[in-house]
C-alpha positions as CSV (number, residue, x, y, z in Angstrom):
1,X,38.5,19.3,63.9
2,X,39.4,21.5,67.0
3,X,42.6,22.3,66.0
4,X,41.3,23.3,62.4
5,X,38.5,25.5,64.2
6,X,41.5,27.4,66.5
7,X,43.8,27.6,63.3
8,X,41.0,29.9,61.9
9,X,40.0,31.8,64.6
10,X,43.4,33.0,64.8
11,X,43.7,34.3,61.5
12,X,40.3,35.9,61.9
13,X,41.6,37.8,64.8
14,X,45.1,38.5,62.9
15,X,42.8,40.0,59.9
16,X,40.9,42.7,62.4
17,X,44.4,43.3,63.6
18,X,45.9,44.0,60.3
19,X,42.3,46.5,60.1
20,X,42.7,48.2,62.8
21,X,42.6,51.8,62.3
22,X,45.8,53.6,63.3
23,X,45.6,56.3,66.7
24,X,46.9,59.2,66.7
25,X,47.7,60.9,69.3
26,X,46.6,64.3,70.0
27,X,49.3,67.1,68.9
28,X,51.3,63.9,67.9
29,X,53.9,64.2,64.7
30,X,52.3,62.4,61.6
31,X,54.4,59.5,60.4
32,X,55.8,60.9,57.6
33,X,57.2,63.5,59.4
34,X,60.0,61.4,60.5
35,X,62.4,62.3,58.1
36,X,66.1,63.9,58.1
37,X,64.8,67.6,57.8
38,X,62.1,66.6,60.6
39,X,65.1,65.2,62.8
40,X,67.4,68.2,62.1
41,X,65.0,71.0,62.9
42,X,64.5,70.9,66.4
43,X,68.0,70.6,66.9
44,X,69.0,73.5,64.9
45,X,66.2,75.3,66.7
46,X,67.3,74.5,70.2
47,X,71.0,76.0,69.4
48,X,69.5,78.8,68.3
49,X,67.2,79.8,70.8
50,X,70.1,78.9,73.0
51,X,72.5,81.4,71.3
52,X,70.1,84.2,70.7
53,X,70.5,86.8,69.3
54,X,74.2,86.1,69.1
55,X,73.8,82.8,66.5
56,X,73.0,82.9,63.2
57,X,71.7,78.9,62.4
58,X,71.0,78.2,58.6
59,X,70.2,75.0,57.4
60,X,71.4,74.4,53.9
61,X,69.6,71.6,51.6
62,X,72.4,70.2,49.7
63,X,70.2,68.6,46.8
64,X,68.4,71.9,45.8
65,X,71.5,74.3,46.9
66,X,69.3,76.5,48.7
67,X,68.6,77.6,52.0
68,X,66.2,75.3,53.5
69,X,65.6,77.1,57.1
70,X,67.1,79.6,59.3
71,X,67.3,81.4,62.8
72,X,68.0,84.5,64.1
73,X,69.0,85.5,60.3
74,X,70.9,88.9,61.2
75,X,72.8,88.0,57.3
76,X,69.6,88.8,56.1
77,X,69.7,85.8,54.1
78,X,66.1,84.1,54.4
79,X,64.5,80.5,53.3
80,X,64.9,79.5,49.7
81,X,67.5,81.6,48.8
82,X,70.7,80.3,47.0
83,X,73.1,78.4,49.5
84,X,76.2,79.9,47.2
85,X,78.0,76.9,48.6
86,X,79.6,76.3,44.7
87,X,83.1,76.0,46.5
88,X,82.0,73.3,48.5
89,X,81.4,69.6,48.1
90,X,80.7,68.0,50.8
91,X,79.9,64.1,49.0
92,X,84.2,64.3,49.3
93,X,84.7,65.6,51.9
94,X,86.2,63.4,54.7
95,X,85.1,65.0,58.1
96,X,81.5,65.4,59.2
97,X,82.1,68.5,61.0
98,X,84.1,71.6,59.9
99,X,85.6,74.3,61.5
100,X,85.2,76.1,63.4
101,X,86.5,78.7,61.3
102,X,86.0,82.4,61.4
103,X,84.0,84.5,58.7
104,X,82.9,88.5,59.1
105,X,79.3,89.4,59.3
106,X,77.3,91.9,56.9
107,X,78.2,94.5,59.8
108,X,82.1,93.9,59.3
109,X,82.0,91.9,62.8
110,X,83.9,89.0,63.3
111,X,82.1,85.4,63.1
112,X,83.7,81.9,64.6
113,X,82.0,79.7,62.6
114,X,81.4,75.7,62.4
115,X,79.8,73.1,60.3
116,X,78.0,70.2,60.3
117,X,77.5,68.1,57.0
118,X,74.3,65.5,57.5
119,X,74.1,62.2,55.8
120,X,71.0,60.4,56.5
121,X,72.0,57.6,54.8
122,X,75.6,57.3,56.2
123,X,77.0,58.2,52.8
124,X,75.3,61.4,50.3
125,X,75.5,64.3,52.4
126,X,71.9,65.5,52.5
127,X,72.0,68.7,54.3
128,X,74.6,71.0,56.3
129,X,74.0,73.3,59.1
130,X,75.7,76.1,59.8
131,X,76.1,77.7,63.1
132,X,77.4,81.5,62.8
133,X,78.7,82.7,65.8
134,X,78.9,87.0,66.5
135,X,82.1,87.0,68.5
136,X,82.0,91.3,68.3
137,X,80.9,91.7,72.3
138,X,83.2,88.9,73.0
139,X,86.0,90.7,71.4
140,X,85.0,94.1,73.0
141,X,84.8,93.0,76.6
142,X,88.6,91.4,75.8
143,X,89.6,94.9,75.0
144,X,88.7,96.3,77.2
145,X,89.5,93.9,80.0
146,X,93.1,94.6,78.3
147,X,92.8,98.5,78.5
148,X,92.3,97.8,82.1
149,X,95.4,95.8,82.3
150,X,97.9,97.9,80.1
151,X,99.9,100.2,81.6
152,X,101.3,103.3,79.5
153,X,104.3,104.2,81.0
154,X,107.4,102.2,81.8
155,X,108.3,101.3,85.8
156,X,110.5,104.0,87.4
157,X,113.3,102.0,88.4
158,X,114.1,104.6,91.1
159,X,111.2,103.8,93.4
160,X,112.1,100.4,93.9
161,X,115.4,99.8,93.5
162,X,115.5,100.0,97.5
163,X,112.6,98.0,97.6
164,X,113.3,94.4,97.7
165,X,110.1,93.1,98.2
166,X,108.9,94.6,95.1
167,X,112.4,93.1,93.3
168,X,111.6,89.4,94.5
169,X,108.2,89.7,93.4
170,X,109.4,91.0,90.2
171,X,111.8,88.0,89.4
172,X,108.9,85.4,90.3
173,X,107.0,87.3,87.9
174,X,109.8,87.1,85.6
175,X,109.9,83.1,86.0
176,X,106.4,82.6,86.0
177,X,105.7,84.6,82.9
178,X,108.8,83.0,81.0
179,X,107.7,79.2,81.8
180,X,104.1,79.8,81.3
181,X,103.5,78.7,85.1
182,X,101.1,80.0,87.7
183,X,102.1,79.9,91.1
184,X,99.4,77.7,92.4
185,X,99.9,75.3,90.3
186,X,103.9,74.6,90.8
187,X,104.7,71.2,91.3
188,X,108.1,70.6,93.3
189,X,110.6,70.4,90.1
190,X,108.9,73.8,89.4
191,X,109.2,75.2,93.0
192,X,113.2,74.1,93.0
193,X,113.5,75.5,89.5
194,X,111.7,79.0,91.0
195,X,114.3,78.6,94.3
196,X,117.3,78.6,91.8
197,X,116.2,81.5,90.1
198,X,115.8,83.9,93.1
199,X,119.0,82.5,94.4
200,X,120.9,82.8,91.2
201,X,119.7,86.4,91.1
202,X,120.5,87.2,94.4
203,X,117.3,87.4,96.5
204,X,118.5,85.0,99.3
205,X,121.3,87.5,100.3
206,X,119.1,90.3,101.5
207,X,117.2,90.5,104.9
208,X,114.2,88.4,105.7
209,X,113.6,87.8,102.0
210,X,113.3,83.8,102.9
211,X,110.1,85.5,105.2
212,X,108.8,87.3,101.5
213,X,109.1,84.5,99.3
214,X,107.5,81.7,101.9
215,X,104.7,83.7,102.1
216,X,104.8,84.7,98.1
217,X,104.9,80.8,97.9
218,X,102.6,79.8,100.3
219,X,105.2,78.0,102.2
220,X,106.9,77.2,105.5
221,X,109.9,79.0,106.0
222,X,111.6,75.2,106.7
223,X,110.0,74.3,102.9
224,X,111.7,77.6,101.2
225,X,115.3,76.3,103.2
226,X,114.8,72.8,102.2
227,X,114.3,73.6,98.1
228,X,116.8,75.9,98.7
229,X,119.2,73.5,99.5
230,X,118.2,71.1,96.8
231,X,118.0,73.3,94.1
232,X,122.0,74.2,95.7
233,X,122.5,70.7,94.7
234,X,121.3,70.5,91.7
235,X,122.9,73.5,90.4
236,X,119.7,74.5,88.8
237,X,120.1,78.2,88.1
238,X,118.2,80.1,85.4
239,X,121.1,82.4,85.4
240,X,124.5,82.9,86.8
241,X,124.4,84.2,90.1
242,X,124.8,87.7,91.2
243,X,127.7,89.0,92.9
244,X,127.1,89.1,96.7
245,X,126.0,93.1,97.6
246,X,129.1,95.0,99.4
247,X,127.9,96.1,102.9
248,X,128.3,99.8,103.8
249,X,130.7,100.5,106.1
């Protein structure tokens, strides 16, 4: 009988459970609100306020073709408006993300684009976004950064053909620039390789130029002798080395 009297006070308590009213919290999300669009939106809004004004996001809905959102819209486009994404089915497509790809604004700027195709399921693609990038400052700083860098007239080859400094730095240039290298980041089959060259051109015959290129190198003057002498060894020239300079008499 006492068992049978706790069997039912359980599901007496499990019935006011079941009743209980649900609590929602104050500014909370409703429940229904947890769907793919709900999901997507703050996301797309986070990159965009990240990337303002230079981004363009727009969120396309893939079932009705139209634009279902959109931030900073400098296209002009605007929120149920035609996707015009005809060309493009994403159900077969293979990749989930695409791009990034460049496009050209309303403006005639240049746009690196990329996007994302969403399946909430795991299968139908439900939605895309789009992220437009304006690359147009980017590409006018890299001008002019390379107006800075460009020079307009050739070298006078009269000023420093005495100058043999300015010729050893000219041939590590030369090496560096025709093995896509950097000089700090030479490793010691580089370094020998860099040896043979200024030896096969000639810079070790002229006075203290093993002084110039240590300290080009950032070396000892015992390190530039000792790759020296195993670059000798391995007959690792870039070219044929130069005739040895006649001393005035």
């Amino acid at each position: 009988m006492w068992q049978r009297q706790t069997l039912v006070d359980k599901m007496s308590d499990l019935d006011k459970l079941y009743s209980m009213k649900v609590i929602e919290i104050p500014g909370g999300k409703s429940p229904r609100r947890s769907s793919a669009l709900a999901v997507i939106d703050p996301i797309a809004e986070t990159i965009a306020r990240l990337l303002t004004p230079h981004a363009e996001v727009v969120l396309h809905d893939l079932e009705t073709g139209k634009i279902a959102k959109i931030w900073n819209p400098y296209s002009g486009r605007k929120p149920g408006e035609p996707s015009d994404l005809d060309g493009v089915d994403p159900e077969l497509s293979d990749e989930d993300v695409v791009g990034p790809y460049e496009k050209a604004s309303p403006k005639g700027t240049r746009l690196k684009s990329i996007s994302a195709i969403i399946r909430p399921e795991g299968t139908v693609a439900r939605f895309m976004l789009c992220i437009n990038l304006d690359v147009a400052q980017f590409d006018l700083a890299a001008k002019l950064l390379q107006s800075f860098g460009a020079t307009t007239e050739s070298r006078p080859d009269w000023m420093f053909r005495q100058d043999i400094r300015e010729q050893i730095n000219l041939q590590i240039a030369d090496y560096l620039k025709r093995h896509n290298l950097r000089i700090q980041s030479l490793d010691p089959s580089d370094r020998i390789g860099l040896i043979a060259h200024l030896d096969a051109t000639g810079a070790f015959q002229t006075r203290k130029a093993v002084d110039h290129i240590a300290a080009a190198l950032d070396l000892s003057r015992t390190t530039v002798y000792v790759l020296l002498r195993q670059a000798r060894e391995a007959g690792a020239g870039d070219t044929k080395p130069a005739p040895k300079a006649r001393r005035r008499k």
